[in-house]
Structures are given as structure tokens and as C-alpha cells.
C-alpha positions as CSV (number, residue, x, y, z in Angstrom):
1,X,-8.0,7.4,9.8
2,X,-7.7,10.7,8.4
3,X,-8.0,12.2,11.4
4,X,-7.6,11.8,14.8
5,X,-9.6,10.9,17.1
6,X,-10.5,13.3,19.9
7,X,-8.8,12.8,23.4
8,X,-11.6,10.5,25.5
9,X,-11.3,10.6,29.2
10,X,-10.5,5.9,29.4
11,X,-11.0,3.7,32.0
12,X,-7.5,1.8,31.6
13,X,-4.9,3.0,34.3
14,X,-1.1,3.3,34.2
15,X,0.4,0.1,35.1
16,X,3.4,2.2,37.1
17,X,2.5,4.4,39.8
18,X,1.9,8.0,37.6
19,X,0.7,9.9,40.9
20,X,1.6,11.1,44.7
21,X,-1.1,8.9,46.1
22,X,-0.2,5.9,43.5
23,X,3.2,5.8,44.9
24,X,2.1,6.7,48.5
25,X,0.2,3.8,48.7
26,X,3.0,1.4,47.1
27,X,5.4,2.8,49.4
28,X,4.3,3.9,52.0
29,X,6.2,6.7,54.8
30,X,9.8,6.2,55.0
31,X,9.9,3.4,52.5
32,X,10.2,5.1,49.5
33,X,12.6,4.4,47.1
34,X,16.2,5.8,47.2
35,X,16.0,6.1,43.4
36,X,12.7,8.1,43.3
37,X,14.5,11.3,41.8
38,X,15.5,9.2,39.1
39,X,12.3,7.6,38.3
40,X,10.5,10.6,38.4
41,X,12.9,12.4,35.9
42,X,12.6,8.6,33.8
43,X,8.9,9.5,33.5
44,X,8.9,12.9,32.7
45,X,11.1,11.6,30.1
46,X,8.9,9.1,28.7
47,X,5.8,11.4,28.8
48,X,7.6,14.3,27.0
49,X,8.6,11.7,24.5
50,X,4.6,9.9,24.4
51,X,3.8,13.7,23.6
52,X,5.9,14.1,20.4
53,X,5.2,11.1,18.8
54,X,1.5,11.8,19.1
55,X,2.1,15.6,17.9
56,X,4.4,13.5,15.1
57,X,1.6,10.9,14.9
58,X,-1.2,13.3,14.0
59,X,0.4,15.8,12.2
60,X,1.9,13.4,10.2
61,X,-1.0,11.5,8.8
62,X,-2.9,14.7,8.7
63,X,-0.5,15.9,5.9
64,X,-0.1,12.8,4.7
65,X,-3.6,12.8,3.8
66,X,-3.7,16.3,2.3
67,X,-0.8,15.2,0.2
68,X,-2.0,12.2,-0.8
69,X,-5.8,13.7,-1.4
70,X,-5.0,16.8,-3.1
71,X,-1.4,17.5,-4.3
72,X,-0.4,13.7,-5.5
73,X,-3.8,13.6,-7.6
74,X,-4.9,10.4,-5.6
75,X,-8.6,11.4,-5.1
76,X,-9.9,8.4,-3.7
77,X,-10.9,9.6,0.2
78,X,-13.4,6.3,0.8
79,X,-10.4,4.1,-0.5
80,X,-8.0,5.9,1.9
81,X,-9.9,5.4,4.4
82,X,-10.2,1.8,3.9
83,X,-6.4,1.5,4.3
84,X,-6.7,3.7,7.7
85,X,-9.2,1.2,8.9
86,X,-7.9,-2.1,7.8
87,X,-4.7,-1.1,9.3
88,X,-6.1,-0.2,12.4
89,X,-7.9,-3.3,12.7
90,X,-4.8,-5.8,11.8
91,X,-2.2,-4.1,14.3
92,X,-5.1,-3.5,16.9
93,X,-5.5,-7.3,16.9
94,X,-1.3,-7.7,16.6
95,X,-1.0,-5.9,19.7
96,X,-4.2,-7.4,21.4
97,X,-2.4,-10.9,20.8
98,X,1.2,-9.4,22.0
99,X,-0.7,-8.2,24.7
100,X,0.3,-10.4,27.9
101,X,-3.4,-9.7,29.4
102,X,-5.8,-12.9,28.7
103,X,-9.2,-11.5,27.1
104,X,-12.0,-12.6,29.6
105,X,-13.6,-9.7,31.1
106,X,-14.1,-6.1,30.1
107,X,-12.5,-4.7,33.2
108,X,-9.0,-3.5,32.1
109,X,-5.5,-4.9,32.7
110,X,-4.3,-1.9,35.4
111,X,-7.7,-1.1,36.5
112,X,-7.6,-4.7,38.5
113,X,-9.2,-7.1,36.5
114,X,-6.2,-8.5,34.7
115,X,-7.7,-9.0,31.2
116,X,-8.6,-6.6,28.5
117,X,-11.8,-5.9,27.7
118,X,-14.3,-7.2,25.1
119,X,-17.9,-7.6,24.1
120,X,-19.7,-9.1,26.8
121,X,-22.9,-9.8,24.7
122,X,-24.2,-9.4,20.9
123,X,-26.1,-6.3,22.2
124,X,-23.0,-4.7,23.1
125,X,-21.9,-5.7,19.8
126,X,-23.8,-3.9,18.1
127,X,-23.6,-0.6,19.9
128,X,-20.0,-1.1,19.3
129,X,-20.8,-1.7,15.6
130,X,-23.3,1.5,15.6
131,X,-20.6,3.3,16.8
132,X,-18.0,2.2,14.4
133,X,-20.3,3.1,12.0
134,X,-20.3,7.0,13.0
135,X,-16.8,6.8,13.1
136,X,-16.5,5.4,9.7
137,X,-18.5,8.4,8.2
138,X,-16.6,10.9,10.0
139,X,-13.3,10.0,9.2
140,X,-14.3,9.5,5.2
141,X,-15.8,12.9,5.1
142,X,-13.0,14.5,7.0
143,X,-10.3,13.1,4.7
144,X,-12.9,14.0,1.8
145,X,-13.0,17.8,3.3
146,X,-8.9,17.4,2.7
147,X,-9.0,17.4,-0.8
148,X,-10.8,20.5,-0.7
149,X,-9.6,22.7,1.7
150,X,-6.6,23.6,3.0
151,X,-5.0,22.3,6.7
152,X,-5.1,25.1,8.0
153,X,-9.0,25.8,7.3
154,X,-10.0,22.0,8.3
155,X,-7.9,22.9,12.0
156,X,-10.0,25.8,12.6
157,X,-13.4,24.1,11.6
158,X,-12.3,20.9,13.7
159,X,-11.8,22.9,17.0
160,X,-15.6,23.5,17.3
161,X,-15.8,20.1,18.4
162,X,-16.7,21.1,21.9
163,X,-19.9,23.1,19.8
164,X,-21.3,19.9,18.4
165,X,-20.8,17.9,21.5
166,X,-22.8,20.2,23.7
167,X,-25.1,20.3,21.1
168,X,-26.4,16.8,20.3
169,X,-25.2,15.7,24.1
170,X,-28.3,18.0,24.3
171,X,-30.4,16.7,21.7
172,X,-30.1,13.1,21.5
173,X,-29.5,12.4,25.6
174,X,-30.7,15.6,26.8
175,X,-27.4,16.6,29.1
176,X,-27.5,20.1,30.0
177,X,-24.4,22.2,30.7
178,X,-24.2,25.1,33.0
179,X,-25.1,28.5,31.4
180,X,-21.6,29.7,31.5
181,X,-20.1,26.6,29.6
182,X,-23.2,27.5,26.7
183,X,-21.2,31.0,26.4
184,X,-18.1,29.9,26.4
185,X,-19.1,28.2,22.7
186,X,-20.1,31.4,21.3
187,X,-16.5,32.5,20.7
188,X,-15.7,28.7,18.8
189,X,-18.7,29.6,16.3
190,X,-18.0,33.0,16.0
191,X,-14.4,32.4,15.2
192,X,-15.0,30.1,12.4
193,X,-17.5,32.1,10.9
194,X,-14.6,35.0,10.7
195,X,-12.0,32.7,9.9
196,X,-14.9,31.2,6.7
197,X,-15.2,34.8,5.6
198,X,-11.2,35.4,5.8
199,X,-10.2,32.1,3.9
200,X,-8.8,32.6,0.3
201,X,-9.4,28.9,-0.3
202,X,-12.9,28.2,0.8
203,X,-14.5,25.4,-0.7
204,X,-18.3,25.3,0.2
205,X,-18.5,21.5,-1.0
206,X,-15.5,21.0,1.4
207,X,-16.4,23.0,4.3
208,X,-19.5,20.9,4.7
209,X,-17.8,17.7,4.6
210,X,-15.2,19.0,7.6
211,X,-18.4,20.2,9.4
212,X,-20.2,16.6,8.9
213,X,-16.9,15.1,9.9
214,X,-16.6,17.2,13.4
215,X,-20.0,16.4,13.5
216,X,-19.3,12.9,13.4
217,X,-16.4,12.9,15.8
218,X,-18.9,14.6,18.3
219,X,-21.8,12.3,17.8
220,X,-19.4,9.4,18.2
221,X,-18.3,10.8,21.7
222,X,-21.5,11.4,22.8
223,X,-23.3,7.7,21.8
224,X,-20.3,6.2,23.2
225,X,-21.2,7.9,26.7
226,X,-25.2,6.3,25.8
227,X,-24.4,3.1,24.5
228,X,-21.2,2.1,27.0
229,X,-22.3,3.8,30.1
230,X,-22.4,0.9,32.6
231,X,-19.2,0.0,33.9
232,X,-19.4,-3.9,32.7
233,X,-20.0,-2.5,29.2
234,X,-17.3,0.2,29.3
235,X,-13.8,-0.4,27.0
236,X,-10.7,1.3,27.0
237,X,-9.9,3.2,23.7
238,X,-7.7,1.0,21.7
239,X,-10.1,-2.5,22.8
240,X,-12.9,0.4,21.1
241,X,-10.8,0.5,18.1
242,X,-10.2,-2.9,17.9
243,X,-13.9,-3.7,17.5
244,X,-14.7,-0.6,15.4
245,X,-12.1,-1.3,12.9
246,X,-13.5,-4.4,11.3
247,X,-16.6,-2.9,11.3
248,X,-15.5,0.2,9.1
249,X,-13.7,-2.0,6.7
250,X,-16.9,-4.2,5.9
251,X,-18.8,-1.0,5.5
252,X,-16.0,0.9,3.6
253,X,-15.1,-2.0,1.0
254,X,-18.8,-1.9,-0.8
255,X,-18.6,1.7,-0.5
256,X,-15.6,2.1,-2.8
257,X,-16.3,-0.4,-4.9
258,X,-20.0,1.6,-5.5
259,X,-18.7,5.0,-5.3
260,X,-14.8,4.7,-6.6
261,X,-14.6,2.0,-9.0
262,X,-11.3,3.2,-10.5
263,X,-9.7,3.2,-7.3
264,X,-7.9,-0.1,-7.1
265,X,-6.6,0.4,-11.0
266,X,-5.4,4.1,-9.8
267,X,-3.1,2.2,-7.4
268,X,-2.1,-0.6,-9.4
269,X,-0.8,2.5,-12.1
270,X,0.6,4.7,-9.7
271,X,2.5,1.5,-8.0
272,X,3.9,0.8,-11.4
273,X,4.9,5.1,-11.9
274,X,6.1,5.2,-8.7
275,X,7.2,2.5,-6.5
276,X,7.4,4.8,-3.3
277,X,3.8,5.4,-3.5
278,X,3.0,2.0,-2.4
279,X,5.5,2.7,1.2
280,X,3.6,6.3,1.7
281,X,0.3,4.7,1.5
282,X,1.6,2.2,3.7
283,X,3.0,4.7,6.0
284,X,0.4,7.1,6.5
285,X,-2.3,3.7,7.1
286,X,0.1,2.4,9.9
287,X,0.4,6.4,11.4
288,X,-3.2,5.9,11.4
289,X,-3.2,2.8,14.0
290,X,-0.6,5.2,15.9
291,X,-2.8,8.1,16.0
292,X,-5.0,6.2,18.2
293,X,-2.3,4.3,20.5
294,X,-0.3,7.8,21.0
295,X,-3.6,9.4,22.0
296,X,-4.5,6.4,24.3
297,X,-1.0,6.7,26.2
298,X,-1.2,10.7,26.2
299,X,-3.9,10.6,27.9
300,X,-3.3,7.6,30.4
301,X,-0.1,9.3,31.5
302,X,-1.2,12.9,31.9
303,X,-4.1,14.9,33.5
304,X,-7.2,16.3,31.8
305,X,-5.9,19.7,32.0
306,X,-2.7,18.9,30.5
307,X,-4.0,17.1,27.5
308,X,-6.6,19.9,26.7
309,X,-3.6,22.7,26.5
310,X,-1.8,20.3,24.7
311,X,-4.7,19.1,22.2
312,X,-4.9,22.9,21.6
313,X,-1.5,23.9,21.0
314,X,-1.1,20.5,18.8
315,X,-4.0,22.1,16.4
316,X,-1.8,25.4,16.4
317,X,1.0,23.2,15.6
318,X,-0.4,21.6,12.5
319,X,-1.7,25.0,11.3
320,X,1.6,26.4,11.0
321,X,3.8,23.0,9.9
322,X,1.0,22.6,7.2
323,X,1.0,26.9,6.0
324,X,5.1,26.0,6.1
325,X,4.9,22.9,3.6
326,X,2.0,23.7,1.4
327,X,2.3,27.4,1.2
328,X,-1.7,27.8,0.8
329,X,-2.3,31.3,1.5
330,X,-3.3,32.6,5.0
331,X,-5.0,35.8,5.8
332,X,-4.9,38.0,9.1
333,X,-8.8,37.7,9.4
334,X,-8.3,33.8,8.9
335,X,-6.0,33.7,11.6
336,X,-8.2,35.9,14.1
337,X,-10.8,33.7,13.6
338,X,-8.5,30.9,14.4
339,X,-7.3,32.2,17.2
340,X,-10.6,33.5,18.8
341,X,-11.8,29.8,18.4
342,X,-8.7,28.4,20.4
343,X,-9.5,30.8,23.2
344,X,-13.2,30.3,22.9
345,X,-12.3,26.0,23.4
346,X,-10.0,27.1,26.2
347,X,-12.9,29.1,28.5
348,X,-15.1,26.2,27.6
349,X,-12.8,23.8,29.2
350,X,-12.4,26.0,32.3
351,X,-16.1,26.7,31.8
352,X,-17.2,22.6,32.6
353,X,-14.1,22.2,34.9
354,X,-15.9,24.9,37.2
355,X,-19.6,23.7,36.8
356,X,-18.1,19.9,37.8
């Protein structure tokens, strides 16, 4: 998956006490452990390092992809995708069977239930399939957007998310938001209209495949809340994947054989050119399945808050790592209108934390 997915609030809980009242209520006054300072420097150890290894994760595949897409010459997207997805799908279901929770119910592991969740009915199944579906698309036409424009562009286009989200949350389930939160979106638009007019490399082609695939990453989040919204039919992100997966790769596999023909030639010749090709596309498939697991434990192990300053400041990140490797040019408007779209994200945040 060409890019990543965006954080999802999930209904599987830390298996260690993450919390005050967690460890209040396993040890209760005066029985607390004598090692607690320990522990609670152990975590914030093991959370910093969750955190860098999904900045790595993401970044990483992200210019992966560029480089794969646009400097290497392999212009293949749908096929790429295929790889992303067929990964997913084979260590989703390694680390489903690893997994030492039987799969019986949908209730999650830590949330009580002791088994990982699954399909309950064919119904469900195919909501899961509708939305794997969505996905799909979104993640083709963002890593189609790649070939066209640079990192730096996509980042800023991809952080109207929020936009889109309020938008068809609106149109397709009718969820209003408070007045306040609807402002708080003008900045977003009016950022990437600035940082559009500012951007030396604007591809129109490219630009609306990045907007399709926010798009899609919105839609995605929104029919999830439609389609999953009872708590027997609710799944944790990484049992979603594991079900979307397979459902992408059926729908991807006709696709490139219809629309890139040459693809599985391209890679039989560039594996012969260059045997290291074969271990990047193998590396930036698997970064793909790890994409989604970092994200998963990121947000398990920290608070809503947190992972929306740090979901920001990991788009920031990847602007400037990509600008650093690829040396596409950058413009000061550009960058405003980057900027003003971060902030404009930020008061949206604080905007729907204050209407809950």
C-alpha cells in the first residue's frame, strides 16, 4: 500500500496496563509494584520506539514508491499495488496464525473476549469486501499520483483528509459537525489551493489522482463507521486488513493484466538488469504490511491527541526527508500553503475535540 492508512480510533486494547486507572485497578492502593518507575520508563521506551518505526515505516514506503514509480522507470502503479496488497494479505494471515488468540468471536483479545475478531456473517463480508474495495482504489491512484508529482506536493494534498471526511460523512450518512469544526477546514482548502498555485512541478493528471486517492482514504473511513457500526460487527484494524487484503488482490490482478500487460515482463527484465530490484520490491511490499501494524500499535499505545500531533509532524517529516533525497524544487508560496494546511488540520482537531 502506497500509502498509509490514516490513524482510526480501534477497538483492541493494550494487553499491559497503558493508563493510571488500568494500573489502579490491577493494583490497587498500597500494592503497587516496587518496580513501577522502571516499568513506566520500559514503556515510554517502547512507545518512543513504536513511534519511529511507524515514522520509518511510512516514510519509507512512501519514497519507496516515488522511487520505484518515477525515478527507477518502473511505471506500473496497479502492479505495485498488487505487491502492497498480496503482501499485506500473506503476513496479516502469518501473524493471525502466530497469533496465540483462537478466532471465534469478533470481540478482541484485550478487550475481554479472548479471540480475534472475524466475519460473523456473509453480510458482513461483504461490507468488508465493499470496503476493501475503496481502499483498493485509493491506494492505486495515490501511488499513480506518485509518478507524477512530487512528495512533497502529494503530503500537502493528503492532509485535507479531514476536508473530504466532513464532507461525504455529510453526504452519504448525513453527520453534521459543529459550525466551528466547518471553519476550521477552510484553512486545509485554502492552503492547498496556495501551495497548487506555488508548485513548480504540478501535474494536473497527478493532482487529480492524489485528490481521488484522499478521497478514497476518507470515503473508506467514513463507510467503515456505516457498515461496522454495531459492536458485534466491529474489527480491530489489522483483523480489517486481513479481510481487505484478499479482496484487493482479486480485484487488482485482472486490473493489471487489462490495464498493464507489460508489467510482469518489465519485472522479469529488470530482475535479470538488476538483481537488487527484485529485494526493493520486496522491501517496500513487506513496509507496506508494517505501515498498517506500526499504525495499529501507535495508536493502541498512545492518546488521540498525541497521535494527531504526531500524524502531523510525520507529514512535515516526509516533506522534508523527501525535498532532501529527490531535490524537486520547493517554493516559499508552496511551503505557506503547506504550512497553513497543517495549522488548518490542527484547529480542526481542537475544533471536534471541543464540540465532543
Amino acid at each position: 500500500m502506497g500509502q498509509q492508512q490514516e490513524p482510526e480510533e480501534t477497538h483492541h486494547q493494550a494487553a499491559l496496563p497503558t493508563t493510571a486507572a488500568e494500573a489502579a485497578a490491577l493494583f490497587p492502593a498500597g500494592a503497587a509494584p516496587a518496580s513501577s518507575s522502571s516499568s513506566s520508563s520500559s514503556s515510554r521506551l517502547f512507545t518512543a520506539g513504536l513511534v519511529a518505526a511507524w515514522y520509518a515505516s511510512n516514510i519509507g514506503v512512501l519514497l519507496l514508491n516515488k522511487y520505484l514509480l518515477s525515478v527507477y522507470g518502473f511505471r506500473f502503479p496497479v502492479f505495485l499495488t498488487a505487491c502492497h496488497m498480496t503482501a499485506c494479505a500473506l503476513l496479516s494471515c502469518l501473524a493471525h496464525r502466530a497469533s496465540p488468540f483462537p478466532s471465534s468471536s469478533s470481540s478482541s483479545p484485550r478487550g475481554g473476549g479472548g479471540a480475534r475478531s472475524r466475519p460473523r456473517s456473509r453480510a458482513q463480508l461483504a461490507r468488508v469486501a465493499v470496503l476493501g474495495a475503496v481502499f483498493c482504489a485509493s491506494v492505486v491512484a495515490g501511488n499513480v499520483s506518485l509518478r507524477f508529482l512530487p512528495v512533497s506536493f502529494n503530503q500537502a494534498v493528503g492532509a485535507t483528509t479531514p476536508f473530504f471526511t466532513a464532507l461525504l460523512a455529510y453526504a452519504v450518512a448525513g453527520r453534521r459537525e459543529a459550525c466551528a469544526t466547518y471553519a476550521a477546514l477552510l484553512p486545509v482548502v485554502a492552503g492547498v489551493v496556495i501551495a497548487t498555485g506555488g508548485e513548480p512541478s504540478f501535474h494536473l493528471f497527478g493532482f487529480l489522482m492524489c485528490v481521488a486517492a484522499t478521497a478514497g482514504r476518507a470515503l473508506k473511513t467514513v463507510l467503515q463507521g456505516i457498515l461496522l457500526s454495531s459492536e458485534e460487527e466491529k474489527m480491530d484494524s489489522m483483523d480489517l486488513l486481513r479481510y481487505m487484503a484478499p479482496v484487493a488482490v482479486l480485484l487488482l490482478l485482472p486490473a493489471t493484466l487489462a490495464m498493464e500487460r507489460d508489467a510482469f515482463g518489465a519485472v522479469a527484465a529488470l530482475a535479470r538488469e538488476d538483481p537488487s530490484f527484485l529485494w526493493i520490491l520486496l522491501c517496500n511490499s513487506s513496509l507496506a504490511y508494517f505501515v498498517n501494524l506500526t499504525n495499529f500499535l501507535v495508536t493502541k499505545h498512545t492518546s488521540p491527541l498525541t497521535l494527531q500531533v504526531l500524524g502531523n509532524a510525520k507529514g512535515a517529516v516526509a516533506v522534508v526527508v523527501s525535498i532532501l533525497i529527490f531535490r524537486n524544487p520547493v517554493t516559499v508560496v508552496g511551503m505557506l500553503g503547506y504550512g497553513i494546511t497543517v495549522a488548518g488540520v490542527v484547529l480542526y482537531g481542537e475544533a471536534k475535540k471541543r464540540s465532543k
